[in-house]
N, C-alpha and C positions, 0 to 999 in steps of 0.2 A: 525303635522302629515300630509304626504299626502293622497289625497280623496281617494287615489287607495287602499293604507292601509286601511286607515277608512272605506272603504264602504265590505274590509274582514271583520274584526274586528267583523263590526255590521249586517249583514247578518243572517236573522233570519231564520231557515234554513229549515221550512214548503215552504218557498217563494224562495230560493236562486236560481231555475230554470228560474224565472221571474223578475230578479233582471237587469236593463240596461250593459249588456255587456263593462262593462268600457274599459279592457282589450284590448278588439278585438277592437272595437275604438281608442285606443291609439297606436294598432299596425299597421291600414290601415294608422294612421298619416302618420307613421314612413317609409312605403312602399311606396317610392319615383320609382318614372323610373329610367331608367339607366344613365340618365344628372341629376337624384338628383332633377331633378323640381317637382313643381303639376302641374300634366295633366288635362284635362280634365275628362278623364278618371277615374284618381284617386278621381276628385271629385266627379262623377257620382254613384263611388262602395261607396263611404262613406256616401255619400247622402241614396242610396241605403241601406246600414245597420243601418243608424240614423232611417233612417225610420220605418222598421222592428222593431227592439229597443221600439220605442215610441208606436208602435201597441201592440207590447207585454204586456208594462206594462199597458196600459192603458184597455185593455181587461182584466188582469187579476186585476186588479184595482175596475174594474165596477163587475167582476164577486163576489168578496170579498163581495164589497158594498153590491152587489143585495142581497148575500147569508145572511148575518147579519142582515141586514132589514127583513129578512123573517125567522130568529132565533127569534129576539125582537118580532115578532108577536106572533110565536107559542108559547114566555114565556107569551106574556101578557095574551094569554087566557088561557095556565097552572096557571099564578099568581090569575086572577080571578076566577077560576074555585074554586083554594084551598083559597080563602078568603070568597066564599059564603058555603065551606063546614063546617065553622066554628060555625055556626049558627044551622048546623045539627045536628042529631044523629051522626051522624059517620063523625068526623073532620077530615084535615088532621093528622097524627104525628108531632111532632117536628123533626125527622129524614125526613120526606118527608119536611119541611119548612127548613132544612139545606140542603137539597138535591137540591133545587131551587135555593136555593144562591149562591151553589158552580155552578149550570148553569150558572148565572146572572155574577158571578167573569170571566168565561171562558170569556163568552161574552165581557166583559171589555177589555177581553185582548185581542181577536184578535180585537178589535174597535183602544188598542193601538198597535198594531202589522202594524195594517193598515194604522194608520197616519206615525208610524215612516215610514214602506215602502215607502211609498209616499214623504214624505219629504227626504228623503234619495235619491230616483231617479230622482225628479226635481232637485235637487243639481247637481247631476252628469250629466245632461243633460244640464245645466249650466256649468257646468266645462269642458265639453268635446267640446262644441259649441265656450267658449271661448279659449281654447287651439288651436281650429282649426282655426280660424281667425286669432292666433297672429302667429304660425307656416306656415301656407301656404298662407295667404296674400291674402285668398278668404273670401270675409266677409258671412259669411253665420247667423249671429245672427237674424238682420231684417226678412229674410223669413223662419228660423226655428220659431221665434215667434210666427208667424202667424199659425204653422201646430200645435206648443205647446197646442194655443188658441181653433185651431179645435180639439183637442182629450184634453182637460182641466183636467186631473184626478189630477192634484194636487190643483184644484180649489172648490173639495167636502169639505161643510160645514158638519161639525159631531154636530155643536150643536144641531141640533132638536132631532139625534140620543143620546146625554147626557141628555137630558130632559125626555125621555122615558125613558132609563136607570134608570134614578135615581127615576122616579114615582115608576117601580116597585120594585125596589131596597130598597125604603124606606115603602113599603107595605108587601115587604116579612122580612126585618129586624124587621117593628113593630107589624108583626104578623095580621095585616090588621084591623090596630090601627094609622096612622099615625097622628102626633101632628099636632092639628087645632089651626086656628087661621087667625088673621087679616095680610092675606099679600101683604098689601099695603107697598110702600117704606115707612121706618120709624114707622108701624103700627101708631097708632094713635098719634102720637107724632111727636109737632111741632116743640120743642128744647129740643132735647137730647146730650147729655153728652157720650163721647165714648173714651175708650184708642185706636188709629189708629195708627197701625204700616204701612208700607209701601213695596213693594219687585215689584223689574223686570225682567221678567220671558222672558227669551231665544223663541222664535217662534217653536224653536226643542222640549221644553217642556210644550207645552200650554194643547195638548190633555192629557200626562198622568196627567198632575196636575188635571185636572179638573176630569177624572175618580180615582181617587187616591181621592179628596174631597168630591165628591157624595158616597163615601162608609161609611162618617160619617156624611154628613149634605147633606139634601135634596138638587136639586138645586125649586130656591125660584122662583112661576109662579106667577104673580099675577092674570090671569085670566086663571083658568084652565078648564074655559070650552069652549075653541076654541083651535082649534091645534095651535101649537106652528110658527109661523112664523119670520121669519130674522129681521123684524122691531120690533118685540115685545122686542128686545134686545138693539136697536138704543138708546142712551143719549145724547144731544146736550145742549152744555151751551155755553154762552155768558159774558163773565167777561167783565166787564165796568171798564172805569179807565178816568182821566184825563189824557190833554197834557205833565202835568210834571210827570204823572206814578206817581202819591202819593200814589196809594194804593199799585202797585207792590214792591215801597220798604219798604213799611210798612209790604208787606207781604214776602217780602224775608229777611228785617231785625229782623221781631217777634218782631217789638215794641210790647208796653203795649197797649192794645185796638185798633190793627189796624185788618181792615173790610179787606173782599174782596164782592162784589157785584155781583152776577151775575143770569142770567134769564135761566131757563131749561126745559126743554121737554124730554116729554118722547116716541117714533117712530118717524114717518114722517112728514114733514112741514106741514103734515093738521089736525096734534093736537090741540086743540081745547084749553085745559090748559095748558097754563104755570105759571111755577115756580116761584116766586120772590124769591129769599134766599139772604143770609146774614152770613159769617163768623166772628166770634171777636173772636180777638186771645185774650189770658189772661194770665197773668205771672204766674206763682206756686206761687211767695210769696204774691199775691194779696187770696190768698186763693179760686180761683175760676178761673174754666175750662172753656175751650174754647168750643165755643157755636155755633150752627150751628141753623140758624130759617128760614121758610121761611113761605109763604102763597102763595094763588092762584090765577091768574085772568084770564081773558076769554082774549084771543090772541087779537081780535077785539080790547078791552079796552089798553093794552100796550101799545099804545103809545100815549094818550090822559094821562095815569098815568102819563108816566113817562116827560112829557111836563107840567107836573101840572092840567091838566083842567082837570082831573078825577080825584074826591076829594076820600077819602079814605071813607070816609060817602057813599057816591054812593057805593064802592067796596063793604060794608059788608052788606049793606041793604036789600038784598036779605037771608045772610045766620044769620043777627036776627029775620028777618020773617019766618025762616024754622025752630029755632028753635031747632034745630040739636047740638048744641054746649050751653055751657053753656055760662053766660055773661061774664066771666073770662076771659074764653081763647076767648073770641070774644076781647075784651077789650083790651087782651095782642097781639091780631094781630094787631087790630088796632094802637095798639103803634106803633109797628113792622114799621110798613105798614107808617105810617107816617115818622118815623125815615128813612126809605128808600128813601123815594121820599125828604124829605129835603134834606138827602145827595146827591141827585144825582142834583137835582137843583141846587145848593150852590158850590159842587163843579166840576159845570159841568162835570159830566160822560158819558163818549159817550161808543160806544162798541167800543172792543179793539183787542178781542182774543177768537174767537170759538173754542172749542174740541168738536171734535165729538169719540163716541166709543163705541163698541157692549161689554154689562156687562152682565155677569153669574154672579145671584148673590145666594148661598151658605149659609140657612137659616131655621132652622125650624120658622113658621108660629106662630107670634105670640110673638115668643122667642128670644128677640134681645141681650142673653145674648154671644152668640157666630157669627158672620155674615161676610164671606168671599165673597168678591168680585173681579172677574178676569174680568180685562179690555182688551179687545184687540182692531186692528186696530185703536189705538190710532192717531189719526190725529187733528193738530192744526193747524186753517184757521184767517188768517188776515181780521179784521173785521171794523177797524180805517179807517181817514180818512187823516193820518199827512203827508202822501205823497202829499195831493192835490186831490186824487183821491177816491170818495164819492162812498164805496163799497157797503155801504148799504143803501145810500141816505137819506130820512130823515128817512128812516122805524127802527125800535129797532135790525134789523140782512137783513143781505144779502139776497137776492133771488134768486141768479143765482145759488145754489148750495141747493142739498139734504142730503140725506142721501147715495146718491152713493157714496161710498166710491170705489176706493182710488183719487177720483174727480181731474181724469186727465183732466180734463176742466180747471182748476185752471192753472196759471205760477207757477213756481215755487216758485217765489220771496213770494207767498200768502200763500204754504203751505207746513207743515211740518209734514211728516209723520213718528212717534215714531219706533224706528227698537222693541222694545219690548212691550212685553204685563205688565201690573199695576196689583197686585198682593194687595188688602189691606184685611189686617186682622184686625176686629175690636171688641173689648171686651166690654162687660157691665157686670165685673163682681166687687162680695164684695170686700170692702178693703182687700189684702192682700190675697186673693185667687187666686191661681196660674189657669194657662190657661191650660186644656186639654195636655192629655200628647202628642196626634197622634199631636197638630196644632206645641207643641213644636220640634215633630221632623218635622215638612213639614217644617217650617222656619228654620231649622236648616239643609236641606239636600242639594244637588248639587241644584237643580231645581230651585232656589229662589237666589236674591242677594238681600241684605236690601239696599233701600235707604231712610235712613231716613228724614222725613220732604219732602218728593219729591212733586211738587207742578206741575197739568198740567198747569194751568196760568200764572207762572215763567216760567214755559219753552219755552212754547209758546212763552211769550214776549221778552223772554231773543235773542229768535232763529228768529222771524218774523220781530223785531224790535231792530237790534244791533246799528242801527244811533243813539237811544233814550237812549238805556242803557248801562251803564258803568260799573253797578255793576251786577256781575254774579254771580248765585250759584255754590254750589263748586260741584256739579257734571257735571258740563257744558263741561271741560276739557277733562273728561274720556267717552264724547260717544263714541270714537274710540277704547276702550278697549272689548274686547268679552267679554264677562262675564259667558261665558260656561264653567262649572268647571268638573274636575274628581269626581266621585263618590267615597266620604267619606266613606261611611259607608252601609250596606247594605239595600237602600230603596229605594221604588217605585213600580214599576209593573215589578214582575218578572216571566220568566218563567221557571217553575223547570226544570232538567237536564232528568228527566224519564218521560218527556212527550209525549205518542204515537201520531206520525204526525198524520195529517190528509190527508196530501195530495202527503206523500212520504211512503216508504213502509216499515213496520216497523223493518226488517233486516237495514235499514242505517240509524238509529237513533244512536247518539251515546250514550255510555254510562254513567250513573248518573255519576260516578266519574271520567269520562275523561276529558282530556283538549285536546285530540289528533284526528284528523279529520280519518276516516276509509279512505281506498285505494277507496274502493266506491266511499266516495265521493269527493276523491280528482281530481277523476276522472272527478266525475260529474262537478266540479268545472270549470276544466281544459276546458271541452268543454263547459262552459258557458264565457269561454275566461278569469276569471281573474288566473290560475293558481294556486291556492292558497295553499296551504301544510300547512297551521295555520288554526286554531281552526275558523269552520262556524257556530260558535255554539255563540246566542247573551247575552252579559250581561247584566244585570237589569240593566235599566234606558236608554241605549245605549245614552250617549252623548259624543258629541264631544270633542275631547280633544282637548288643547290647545296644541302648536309646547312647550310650555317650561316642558310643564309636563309630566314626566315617569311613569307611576305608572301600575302596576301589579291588577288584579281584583282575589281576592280568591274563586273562585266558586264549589270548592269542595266538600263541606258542606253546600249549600246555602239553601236545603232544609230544614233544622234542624233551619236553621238562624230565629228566631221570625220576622217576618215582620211585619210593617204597611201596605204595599202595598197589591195590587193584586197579588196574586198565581194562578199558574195552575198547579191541581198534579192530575192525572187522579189514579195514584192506590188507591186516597180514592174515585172516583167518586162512584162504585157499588161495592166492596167490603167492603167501610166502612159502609153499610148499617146496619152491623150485629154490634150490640151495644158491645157485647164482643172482636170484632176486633178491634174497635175505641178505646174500652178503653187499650186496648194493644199496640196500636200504638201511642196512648196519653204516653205511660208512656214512650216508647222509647224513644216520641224526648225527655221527660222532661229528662231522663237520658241522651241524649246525648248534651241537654242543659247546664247542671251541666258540665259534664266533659269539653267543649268549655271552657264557661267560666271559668274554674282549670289553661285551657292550656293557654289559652288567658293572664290570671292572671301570669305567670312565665313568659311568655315572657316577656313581658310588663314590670317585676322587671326585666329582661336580659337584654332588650334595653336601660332602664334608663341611663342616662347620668353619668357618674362617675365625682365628684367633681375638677376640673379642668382639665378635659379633655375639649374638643371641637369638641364632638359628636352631637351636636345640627346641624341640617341643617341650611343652609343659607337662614333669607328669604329674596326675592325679594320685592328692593324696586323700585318704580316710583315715579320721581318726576312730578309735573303738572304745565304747567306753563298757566299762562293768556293769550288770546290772544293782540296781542298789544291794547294798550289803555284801557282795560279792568280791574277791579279787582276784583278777587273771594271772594264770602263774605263767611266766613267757621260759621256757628252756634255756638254761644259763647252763655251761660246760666247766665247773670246777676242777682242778688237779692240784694234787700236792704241790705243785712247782709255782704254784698263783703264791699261796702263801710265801713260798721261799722267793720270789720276786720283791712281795712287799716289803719282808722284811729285811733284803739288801737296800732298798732304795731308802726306805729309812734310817740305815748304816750308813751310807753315801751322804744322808742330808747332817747326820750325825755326824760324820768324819768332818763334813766342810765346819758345821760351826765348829767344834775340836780346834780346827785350825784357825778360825777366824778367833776363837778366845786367846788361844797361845799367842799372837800377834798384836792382840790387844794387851796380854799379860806382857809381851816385852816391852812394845812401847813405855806403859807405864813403869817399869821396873830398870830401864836402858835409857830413856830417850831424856830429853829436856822436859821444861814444862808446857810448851805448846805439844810435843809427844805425847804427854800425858792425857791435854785435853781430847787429842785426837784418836789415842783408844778408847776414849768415852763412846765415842759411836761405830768404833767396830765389839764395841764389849755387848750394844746394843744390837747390833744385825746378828752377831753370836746368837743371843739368847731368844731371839726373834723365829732365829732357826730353825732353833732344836724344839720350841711349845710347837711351833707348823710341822716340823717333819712327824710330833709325836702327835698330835692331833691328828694327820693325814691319815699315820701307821693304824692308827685305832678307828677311824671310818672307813676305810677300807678295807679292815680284818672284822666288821662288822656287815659290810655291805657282803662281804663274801662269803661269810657262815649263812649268810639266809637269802646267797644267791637273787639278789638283788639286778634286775634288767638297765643297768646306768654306764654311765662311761665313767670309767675309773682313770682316764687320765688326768693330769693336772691342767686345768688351761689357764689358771692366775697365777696361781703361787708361786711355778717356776720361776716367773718373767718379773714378780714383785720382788723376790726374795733374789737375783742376780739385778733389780735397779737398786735396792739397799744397799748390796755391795758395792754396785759402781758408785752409790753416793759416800759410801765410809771411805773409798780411795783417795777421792775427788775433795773432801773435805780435812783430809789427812794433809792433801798436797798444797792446799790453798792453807790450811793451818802454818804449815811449816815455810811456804814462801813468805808468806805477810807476818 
């Protein structure tokens, strides 16, 4: 689709006055002089409206921001006002405690209104800068940059803004009860056990995800009594590896007990503690999960540790004198702690491969039974020294770099900046208890793509170090694939159809059940330069579609549609106040739910595929190939019991020829002389047997030591080796009749 379309499409239509004139831009292009050249001139008038453009948005940008921050204020001290009434004579209601949350939803959604805005007009200001370079042959990218820089509105961080949110979000949800507890990373726990799934989240979908997950899980502060600042979100790790990358393909192949090592911190280079950790991968049929452990030491002592001369005795001697811990888990670090520094000794592990990344992490306090963490500006920095060139000299990590991200200081050759955000979802729940129904639909909506087993240390090394490595994971191929999907199904943050603007008048709002823009504001469109005659009205989730997909949005009905996400319906703001209205209106949608789903339910038996037709759409496939010299390693699941498979089915094929010889042996040894001729070809399908059964046995106990991505069923031999048979029957019986 192109941008010019797409930025109709998605035009939220409180905003569309202030939205970067694409149109008018694409037509000064096209206004050539009368020799058809660029004048000076022409570049002066477009200069001239790019500039305008960029004032606009960015004024009303800041005016949004300003106005919201000073919403968030006037809620926190409504939210605290009615959490200290609780305690009174006279509490709030529960209809005033539903009344504050339907405030707290609005707010979410112009906070997502305002990211998509924003990301939607740096796009275009991107697209219309490089359109004018490559048509008029005047480079104007370099010193538009610099005016981008000086008016920055698409450079506003929302996180401190979701941290607020979500405090009072989760005080007016628990009724100004919120679940305490220990929230340190991992609460008290130094090796836990966790099912981690994995997803890479679009940059277009970062803000609604993250407001769409604060509506069910706090976001997780560990020190909440300092205001929230940008480093408080900084993660920096350091994976160690040798020269032959022993652990990277231990850890890209999933052997049985392979490590990865690496040191971590939590803000700025002037943290004081870091991390030693330790991963060991584990097979399912070993009957035990993959383990993550780490311990602590003071930054000063790292590299006397990890050189040996800091014994592990020194490390703990402090925390058996405090006393703090029992002698258990003192003991079990100390193992730890030793295990570590042998392996790094023994097999020389130098640093290899930094990530750095700012984490929202997604948590009640305490409660590690549910824990969602979103990674962004994922960046991986070259840490090694196999070029020759000593980055971090003898220290355990580099110095010449912080936590300034996007560390344009760095070449490029050193770093690699991930185009999406790390989305992990991770369970600590009972055997066989299914995960919350909202987290089943967040992973199952457009906004999320699974990649599973995705590893930042593999990529890293795979992407900073291609001279070293030959084997690559199998998502390596497909960074160039967008991963921005059409919207499945009805979810996310939407805003209902009968919404009273706030900033247009409420004569040119369209109506709940239109798709068709009014002459109004086709108008208004018109002299905001893109023309438009198509629906200014935005659909939930607003992403970008791909060029190969068509698809139609039903927004009809979208009020009635049960959501997980965010809604905004303002006719229940102060009319639902009245408990006999709500339950009136409650019973509506549940009736107009029932009948959806009737209509939904017939279509659905209408569209079905009728039995040899070829009504099924076509779906698109891609193939990926390696880059030269390279090979993609695809995740194969070995267990002891694969082997014991093959080698019953080879005993099976074993046993038949067994029989199929004996049979032959009697013929010949019992029967006449046409008997005789006629075990000549069971003696032959015998021996035919047993070379295929033991050929198979031995391609398949080789395809499975090296984890081989094929299908190991038979799809000939079965069917060749039972028509042998039926002809050694069939030529026995024809021998002995004639």
């Amino acid at each position: 689709m192109r941008f010019g379309q797409q930025l109709k499409d998605s035009l939220i239509r409180d905003y569309y006055y202030y939205y970067i004139d694409y149109q008018g831009l694409k037509d000064l292009l096209d206004a050539r002089g009368a020799d058809g050249e660029w004048s000076e001139e022409s570049e002066e008038a477009f200069v001239k409206a790019l500039e305008e453009e960029l004032e606009k948005v960015y004024d009303f940008q800041k005016l949004r921001t300003y106005s919201i921050n000073q919403r968030v204020k006037e809620m926190d001290v409504k939210v605290q006002d009615a959490i200290r009434s609780i305690d009174t004579s006279s509490p709030l209601s529960e209809q005033a405690f539903e009344d504050l949350e339907f405030d707290l939803e609005e707010i979410l959604s112009d906070v997502h209104d305002l990211a998509k805005f924003t990301q939607l007009n740096y796009t275009g200001f991107q697209k219309i800068i490089k359109k004018h370079d490559k048509v008029t042959h005047w480079i104007l990218r370099p010193i538009f940059a610099a005016r981008l820089n000086a008016k920055p509105f698409f450079k506003d961080d929302y996180d401190p803004l979701v941290v607020k949110l979500s405090k009072l979000y989760d005080l007016v949800r628990t009724r100004g009860n919120p679940v305490q507890g220990d929230s340190s990373a991992g609460g008290g726990q130094q090796n836990f056990v966790r099912q981690t799934t994995k997803y890479w989240v679009h940059p277009d979908n970062i803000t609604e995800l993250k407001l769409l997950i604060l509506k069910h899980l706090p976001v997780l502060v560990f020190n909440a009594s300092k205001e929230f600042e940008k480093e408080d979100s900084a993660i920096s790790s350091i994976y160690y590896d040798n020269a032959d990358l022993e652990l990277y393909r231990g850890r890209l192949e999933k052997s049985e007990g392979a490590e990865a090592v690496r040191l971590r911190w939590y803000g700025g280079m002037s943290t004081d503690t870091v991390f030693v950790e330790r991963k060991t991968h584990r097979e399912d049929w070993t009957g035990e999960k993959s383990v993550k452990a780490r311990f602590s030491l003071k930054e000063k002592n790292v590299n006397a540790f990890l050189r040996g001369d800091y014994t592990v005795d020194q490390a703990f001697k402090k925390m058996r004198e405090d006393g703090k811990k029992s002698p258990k888990e003192i003991e079990d670090l100390e193992q730890l702690a030793r295990e570590v520094q042998y392996s790094v000794l023994t097999r020389k592990l130098k640093p290899v491969v930094r990530s750095f990344y700012n984490r929202t992490a997604f948590q009640l306090p305490g409660d590690a039974r549910v824990r969602i963490s979103l990674d962004t500006e994922l960046t991986m920095v070259r840490e090694d020294d196999f070029d020759g060139r000593r980055r971090a000299g003898n220290n355990w990590r580099r110095m010449d770099i912080g936590i300034d991200w996007p560390f344009n200081q760095l070449p490029d050759k050193d770093v690699e900046r991930f185009p999406y955000a790390v989305l992990e979802v991770k369970l600590q729940t009972q055997m066989g208890q299914e995960p919350p129904q909202w987290v089943r639909d967040l992973v199952a909506s457009h906004l999320v793509e699974a990649v599973p087993k995705f590893s930042k240390f593999i990529h890293g090394t795979a992407t900073l170090l291609p001279s070293k490595v030959k084997l690559i994971p199998y998502w390596f191929p497909q960074m160039d694939v967008d991963i921005r999907k059409p919207i499945s199904h009805q979810f996310g943050i939407e805003r209902p159809n009968n919404l009273t603007s706030s900033l247009s008048n409420s004569d040119d709002i369209l109506s709940s059940n239109s798709g068709d823009i009014t002459m109004d504001e086709e108008e208004a469109l018109a002299h905001n330069g893109d023309g438009s005659s198509a629906s200014a009205q935005r659909h939930g989730g607003d992403n970008y579609e791909e060029e190969h997909h068509d698809y139609v949005s039903d927004d009809e009905d979208a009020e009635h549609i049960p959501l997980m996400g965010i809604s905004r319906d303002r006719s229940r703001s102060r009319s639902r106040r009245t408990a006999q209205f709500h339950n009136f209106n409650e019973t509506v949608r549940q009736i107009g739910q029932t009948m959806r789903s009737w209509t939904e339910s017939l279509i659905f038996e209408a569209e079905r595929p009728v039995p040899g037709t070829s009504t099924v759409p076509a779906i698109e496939e891609r193939v990926f190939h390696a880059p030269p010299g390279k090979l993609i390693h695809i995740p194969v699941r070995i267990e002891p019991k694969v082997y014991f498979a093959n080698e019953r089915t080879f005993l099976n094929w074993l046993e038949i020829g067994i029989y199929l010889s004996a049979i032959s042996g009697s013929l010949r040894a019992f029967g006449n002389e046409r008997a005789a001729y006629a075990s000549f070809f069971f003696m032959i399908t015998a021996v035919l047997m047993v070379f295929y059964s033991i050929g198979l046995y031995l391609w398949r106990l080789r395809a499975i030591r090296l984890r081989r991505a094929i299908r190991y069923d038979d799809q000939i031999g079965t069917g060749f080796m039972c028509g042998a048979f039926v002809l050694s029957v069939l030529v026995n019986y024809v021998i002995q009749v004639w």
